[in-house]
C-alpha positions as CSV (number, residue, x, y, z in Angstrom):
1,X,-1.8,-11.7,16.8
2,X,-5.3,-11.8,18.7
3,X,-7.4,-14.6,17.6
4,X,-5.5,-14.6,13.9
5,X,-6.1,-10.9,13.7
6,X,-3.1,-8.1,13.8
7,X,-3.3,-6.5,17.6
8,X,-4.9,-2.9,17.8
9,X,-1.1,-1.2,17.0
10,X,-2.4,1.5,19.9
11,X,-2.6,-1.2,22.2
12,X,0.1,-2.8,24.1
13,X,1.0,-5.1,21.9
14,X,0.4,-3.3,18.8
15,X,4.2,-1.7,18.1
16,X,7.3,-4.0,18.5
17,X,10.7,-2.4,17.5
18,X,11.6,-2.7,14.2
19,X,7.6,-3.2,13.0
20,X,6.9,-1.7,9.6
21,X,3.0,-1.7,10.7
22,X,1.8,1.6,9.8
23,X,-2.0,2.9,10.1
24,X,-3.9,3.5,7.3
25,X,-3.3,7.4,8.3
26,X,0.8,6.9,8.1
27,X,1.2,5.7,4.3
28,X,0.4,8.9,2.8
29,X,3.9,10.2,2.9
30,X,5.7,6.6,1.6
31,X,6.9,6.8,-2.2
32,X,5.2,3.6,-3.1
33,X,2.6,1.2,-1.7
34,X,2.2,-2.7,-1.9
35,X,-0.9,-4.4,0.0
36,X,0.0,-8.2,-0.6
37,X,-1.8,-10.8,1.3
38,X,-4.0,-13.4,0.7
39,X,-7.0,-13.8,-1.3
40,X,-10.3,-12.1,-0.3
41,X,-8.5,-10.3,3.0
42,X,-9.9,-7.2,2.2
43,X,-7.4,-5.7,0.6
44,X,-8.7,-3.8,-2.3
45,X,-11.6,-2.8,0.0
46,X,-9.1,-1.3,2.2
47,X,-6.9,0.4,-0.5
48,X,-10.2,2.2,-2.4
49,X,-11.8,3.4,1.2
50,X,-8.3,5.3,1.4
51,X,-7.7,6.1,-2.3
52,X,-9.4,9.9,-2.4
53,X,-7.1,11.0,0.5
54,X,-3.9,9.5,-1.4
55,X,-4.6,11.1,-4.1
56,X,-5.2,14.5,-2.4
57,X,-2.0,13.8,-0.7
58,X,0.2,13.4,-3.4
59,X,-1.3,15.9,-5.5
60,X,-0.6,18.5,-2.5
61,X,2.7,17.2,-2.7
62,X,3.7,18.0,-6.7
63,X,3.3,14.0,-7.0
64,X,0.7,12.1,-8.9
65,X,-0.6,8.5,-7.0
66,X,-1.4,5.8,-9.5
67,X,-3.6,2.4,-9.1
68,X,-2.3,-0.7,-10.4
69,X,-4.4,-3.9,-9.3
70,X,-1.5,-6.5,-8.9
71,X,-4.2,-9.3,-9.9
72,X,-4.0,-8.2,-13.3
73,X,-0.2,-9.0,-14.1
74,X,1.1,-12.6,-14.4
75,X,4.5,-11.7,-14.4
76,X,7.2,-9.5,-13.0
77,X,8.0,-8.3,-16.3
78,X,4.6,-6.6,-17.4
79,X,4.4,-5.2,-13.9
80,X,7.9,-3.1,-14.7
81,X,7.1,-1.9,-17.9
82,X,3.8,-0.1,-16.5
83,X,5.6,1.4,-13.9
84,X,8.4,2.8,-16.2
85,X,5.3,3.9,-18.4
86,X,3.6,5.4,-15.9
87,X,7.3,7.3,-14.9
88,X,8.2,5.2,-12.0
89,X,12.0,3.9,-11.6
90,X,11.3,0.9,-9.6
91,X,14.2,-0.6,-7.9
92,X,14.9,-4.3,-7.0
């Protein structure tokens, strides 16, 4: 952390062993995608600046990418059942 902000991960503090940081250029070949965090960090800002190239990447790919805003599901259970709707198998 530098002043309560993630270190650049090109810097020399940036990659430990074992992270699971990834740059916003590295997530376009992971099956599935979570960005959980706190409250008005940015995250949907960061996800939509990135969306287009997702997309493009899965659909290159034979795959389809789908947006689900996790702010609109109270429960565990409604999450699920869009995912199977949508053709997803999640796993626990």
């Amino acid at each position: 952390m530098d002043n309560g902000y993630l270190a650049a991960l090109d810097g020399p503090y940036g990659r430990y062993p074992g992270s699971d940081l990834r740059t916003s250029g590295e997530i376009y070949d992971l099956p599935c995608l979570a960005l959980l965090g706190k409250s008005g960090i940015s995250k949907t800002f960061a996800m939509r600046s990135e969306w287009e190239a997702v997309g493009a990447c899965a659909k290159t790919a034979g795959d389809e990418a789908i947006w689900i805003n996790l702010g609109a599901y109270g429960n565990e259970g409604r999450l699920v059942r869009k995912l199977r709707d949508a053709g997803c198998t999640p796993r626990a």
